[in-house]
C-alpha positions as YAML, in Angstrom:
chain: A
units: angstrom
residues:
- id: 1
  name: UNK
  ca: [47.79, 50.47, 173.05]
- id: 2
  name: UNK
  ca: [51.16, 50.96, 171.41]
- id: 3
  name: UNK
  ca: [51.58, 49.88, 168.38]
- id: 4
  name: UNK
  ca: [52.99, 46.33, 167.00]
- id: 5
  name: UNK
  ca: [56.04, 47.53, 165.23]
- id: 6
  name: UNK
  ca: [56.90, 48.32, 168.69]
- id: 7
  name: UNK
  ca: [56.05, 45.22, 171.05]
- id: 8
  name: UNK
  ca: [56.29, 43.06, 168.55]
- id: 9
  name: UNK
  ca: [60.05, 42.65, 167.71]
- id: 10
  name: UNK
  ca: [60.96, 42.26, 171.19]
- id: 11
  name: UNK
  ca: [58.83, 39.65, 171.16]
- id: 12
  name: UNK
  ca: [59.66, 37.91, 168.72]
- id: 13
  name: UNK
  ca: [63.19, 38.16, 169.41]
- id: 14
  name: UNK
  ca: [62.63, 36.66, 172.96]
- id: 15
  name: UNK
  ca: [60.86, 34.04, 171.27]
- id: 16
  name: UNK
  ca: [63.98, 33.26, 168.74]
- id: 17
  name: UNK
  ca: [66.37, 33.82, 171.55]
- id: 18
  name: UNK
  ca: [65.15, 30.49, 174.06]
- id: 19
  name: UNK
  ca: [64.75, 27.66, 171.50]
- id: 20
  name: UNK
  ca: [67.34, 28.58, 169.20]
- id: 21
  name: UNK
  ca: [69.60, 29.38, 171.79]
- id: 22
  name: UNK
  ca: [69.14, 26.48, 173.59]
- id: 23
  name: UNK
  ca: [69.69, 24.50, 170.83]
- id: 24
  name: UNK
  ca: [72.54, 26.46, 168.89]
- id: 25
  name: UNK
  ca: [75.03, 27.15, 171.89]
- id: 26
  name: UNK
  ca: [74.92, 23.31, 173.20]
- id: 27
  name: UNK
  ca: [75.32, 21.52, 169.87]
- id: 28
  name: UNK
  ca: [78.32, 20.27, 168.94]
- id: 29
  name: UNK
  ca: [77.35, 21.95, 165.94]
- id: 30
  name: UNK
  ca: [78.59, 25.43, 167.17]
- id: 31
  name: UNK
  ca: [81.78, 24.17, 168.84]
- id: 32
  name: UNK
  ca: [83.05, 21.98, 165.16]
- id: 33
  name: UNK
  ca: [82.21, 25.54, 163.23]
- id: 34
  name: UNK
  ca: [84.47, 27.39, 166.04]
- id: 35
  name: UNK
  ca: [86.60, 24.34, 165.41]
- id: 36
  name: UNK
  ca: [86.91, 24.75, 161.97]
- id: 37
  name: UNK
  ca: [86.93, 28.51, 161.64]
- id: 38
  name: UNK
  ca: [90.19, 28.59, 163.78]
- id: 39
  name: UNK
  ca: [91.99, 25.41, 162.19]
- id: 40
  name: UNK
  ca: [91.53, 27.00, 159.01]
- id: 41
  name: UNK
  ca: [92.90, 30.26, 160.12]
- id: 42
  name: UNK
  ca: [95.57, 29.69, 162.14]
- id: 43
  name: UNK
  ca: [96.15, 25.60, 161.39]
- id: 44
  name: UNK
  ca: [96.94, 23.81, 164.33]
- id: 45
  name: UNK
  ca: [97.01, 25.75, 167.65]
- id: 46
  name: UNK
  ca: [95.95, 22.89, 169.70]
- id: 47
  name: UNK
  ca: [92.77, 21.84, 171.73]
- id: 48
  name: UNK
  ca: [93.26, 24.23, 174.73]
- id: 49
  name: UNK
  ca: [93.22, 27.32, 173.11]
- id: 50
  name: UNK
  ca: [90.01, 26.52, 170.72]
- id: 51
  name: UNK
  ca: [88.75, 26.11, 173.88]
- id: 52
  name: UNK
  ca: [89.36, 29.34, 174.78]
- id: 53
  name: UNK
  ca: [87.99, 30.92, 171.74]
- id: 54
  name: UNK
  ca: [85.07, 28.95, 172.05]
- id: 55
  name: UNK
  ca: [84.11, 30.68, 175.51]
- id: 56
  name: UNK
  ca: [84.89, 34.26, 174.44]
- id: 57
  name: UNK
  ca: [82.46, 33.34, 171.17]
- id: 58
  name: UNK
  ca: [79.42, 31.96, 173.35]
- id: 59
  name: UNK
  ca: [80.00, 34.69, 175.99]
- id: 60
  name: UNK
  ca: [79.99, 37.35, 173.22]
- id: 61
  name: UNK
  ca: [76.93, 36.24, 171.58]
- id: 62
  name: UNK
  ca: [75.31, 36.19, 175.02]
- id: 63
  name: UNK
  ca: [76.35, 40.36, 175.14]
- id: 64
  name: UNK
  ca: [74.91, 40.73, 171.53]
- id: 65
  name: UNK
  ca: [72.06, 38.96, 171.66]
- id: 66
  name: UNK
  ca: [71.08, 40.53, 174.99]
- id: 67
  name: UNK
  ca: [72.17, 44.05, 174.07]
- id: 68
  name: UNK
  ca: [69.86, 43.99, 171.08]
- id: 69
  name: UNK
  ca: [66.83, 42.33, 173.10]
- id: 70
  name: UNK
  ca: [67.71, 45.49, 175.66]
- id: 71
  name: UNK
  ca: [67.24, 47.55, 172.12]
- id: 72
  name: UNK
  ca: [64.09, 46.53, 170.99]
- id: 73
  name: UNK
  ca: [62.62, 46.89, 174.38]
- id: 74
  name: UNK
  ca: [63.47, 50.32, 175.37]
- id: 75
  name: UNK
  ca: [62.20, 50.86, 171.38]
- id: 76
  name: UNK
  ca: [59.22, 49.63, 172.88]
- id: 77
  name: UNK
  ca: [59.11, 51.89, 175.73]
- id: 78
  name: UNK
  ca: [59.82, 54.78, 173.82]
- id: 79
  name: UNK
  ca: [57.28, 54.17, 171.05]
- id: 80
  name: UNK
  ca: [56.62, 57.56, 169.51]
- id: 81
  name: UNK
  ca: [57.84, 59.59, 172.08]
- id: 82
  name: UNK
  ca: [59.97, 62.58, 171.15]
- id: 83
  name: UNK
  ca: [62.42, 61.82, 173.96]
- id: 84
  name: UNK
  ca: [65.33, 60.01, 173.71]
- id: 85
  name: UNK
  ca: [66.14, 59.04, 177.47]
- id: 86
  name: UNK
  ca: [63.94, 58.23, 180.42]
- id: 87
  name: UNK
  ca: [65.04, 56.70, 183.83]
- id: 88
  name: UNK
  ca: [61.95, 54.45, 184.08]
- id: 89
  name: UNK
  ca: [61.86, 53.16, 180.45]
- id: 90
  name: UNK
  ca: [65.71, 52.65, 181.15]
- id: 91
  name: UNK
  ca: [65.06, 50.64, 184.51]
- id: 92
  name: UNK
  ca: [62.04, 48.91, 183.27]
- id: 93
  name: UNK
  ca: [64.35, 47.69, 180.12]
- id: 94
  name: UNK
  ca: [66.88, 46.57, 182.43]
- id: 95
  name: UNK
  ca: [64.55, 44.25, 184.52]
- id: 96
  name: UNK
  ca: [63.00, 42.72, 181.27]
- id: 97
  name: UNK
  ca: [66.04, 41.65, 179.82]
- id: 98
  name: UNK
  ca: [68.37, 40.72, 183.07]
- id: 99
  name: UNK
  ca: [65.22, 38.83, 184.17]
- id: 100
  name: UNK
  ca: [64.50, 37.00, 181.31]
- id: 101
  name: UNK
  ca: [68.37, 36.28, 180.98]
- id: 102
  name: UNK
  ca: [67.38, 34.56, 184.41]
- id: 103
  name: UNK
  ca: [64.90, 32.58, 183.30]
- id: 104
  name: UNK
  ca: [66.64, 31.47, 180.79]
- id: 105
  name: UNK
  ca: [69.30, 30.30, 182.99]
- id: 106
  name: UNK
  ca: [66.85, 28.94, 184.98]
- id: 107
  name: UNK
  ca: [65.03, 27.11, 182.50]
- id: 108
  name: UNK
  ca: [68.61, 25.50, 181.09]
- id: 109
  name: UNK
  ca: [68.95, 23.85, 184.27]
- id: 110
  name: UNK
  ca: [66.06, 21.68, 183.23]
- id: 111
  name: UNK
  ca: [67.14, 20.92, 179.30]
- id: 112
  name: UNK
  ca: [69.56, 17.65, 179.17]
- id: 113
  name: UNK
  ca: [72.46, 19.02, 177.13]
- id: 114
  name: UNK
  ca: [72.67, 22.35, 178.68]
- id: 115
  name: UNK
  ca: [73.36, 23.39, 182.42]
- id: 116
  name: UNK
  ca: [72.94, 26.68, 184.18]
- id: 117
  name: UNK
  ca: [75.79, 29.67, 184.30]
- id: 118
  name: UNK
  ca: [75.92, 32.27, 186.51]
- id: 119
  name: UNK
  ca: [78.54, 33.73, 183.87]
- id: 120
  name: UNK
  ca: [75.79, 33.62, 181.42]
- id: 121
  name: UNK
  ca: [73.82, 36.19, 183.36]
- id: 122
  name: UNK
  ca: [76.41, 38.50, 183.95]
- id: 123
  name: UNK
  ca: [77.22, 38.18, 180.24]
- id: 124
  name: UNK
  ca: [73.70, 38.96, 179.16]
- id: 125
  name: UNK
  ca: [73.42, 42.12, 181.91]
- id: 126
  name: UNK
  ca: [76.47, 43.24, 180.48]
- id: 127
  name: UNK
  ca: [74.89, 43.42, 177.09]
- id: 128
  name: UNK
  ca: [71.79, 44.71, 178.11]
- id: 129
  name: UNK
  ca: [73.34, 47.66, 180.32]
- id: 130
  name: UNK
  ca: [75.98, 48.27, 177.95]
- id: 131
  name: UNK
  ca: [72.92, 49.50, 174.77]
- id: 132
  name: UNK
  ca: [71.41, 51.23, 177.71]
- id: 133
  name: UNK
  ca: [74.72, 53.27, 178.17]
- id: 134
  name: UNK
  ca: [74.70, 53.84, 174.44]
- id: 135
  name: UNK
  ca: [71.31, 55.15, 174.56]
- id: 136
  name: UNK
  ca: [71.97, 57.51, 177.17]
- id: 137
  name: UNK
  ca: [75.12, 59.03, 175.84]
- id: 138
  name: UNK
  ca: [73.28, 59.46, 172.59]
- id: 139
  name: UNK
  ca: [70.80, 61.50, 174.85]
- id: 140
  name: UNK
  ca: [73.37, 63.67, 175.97]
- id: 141
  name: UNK
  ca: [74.64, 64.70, 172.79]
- id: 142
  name: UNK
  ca: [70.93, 65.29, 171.65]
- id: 143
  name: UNK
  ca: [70.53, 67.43, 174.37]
- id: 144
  name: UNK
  ca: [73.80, 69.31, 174.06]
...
């Protein structure tokens, strides 16, 4: 059995991800500080385009939070293993985190404040294939 300092942060991270998540990104909480951040930058630049800034901020934390789950898991699957890069441990990443961006998703449609986005999962396959990418290319300059 591998050890915990490898299945556990993935874990653990899933764990913070749903409740906090759920929580964080529909409160009106996160919207005022987006709010606030860009009155005090750039003063008044008018409802429509805090708007704006407010999607590219949730859909960005859906990439980073998804790219690091993506992380920890392949971590997981490579344990002690002297090589960097395997197909399956790449695949079997992939499926975790896109399907538990699902569920997620899923499991929104359910919670009163929130609702389900399609966006959402693209956003969070995005982040999860992008570390995967990452982790590849650092392969190939291991191997070269």
């Amino acid at each position: 059995m591998k050890k915990a300092k490898y299945w556990l942060p993935p874990l653990l991270w899933m764990g913070f991800l749903f409740p906090l998540w759920n929580r964080l990104l529909s409160s009106p909480f996160l919207y005022r500080l987006n709010f606030r951040f860009w009155e005090w930058l750039k003063g008044d630049i008018g409802r429509y385009r805090i708007e704006v800034y407010y999607i590219y901020l949730r859909r960005s934390l859906h990439v980073i939070a998804y790219a690091l789950m993506a992380f920890l898991i392949y971590r997981f699957f490579r344990a002690e293993d002297k090589r960097i890069w395997k197909y399956s441990w790449a695949g079997y990443t992939a499926l975790i985190a896109i399907g538990y961006g699902c569920m997620d998703e899923i499991l929104q449609s359910f919670l009163k404040p929130r609702n389900s986005s399609f966006m959402d999962i693209v956003m969070d396959a995005i982040g999860a294939v992008a570390v995967l990418v990452v982790i590849y290319l650092c392969s190939l300059r291991k191997k070269g």
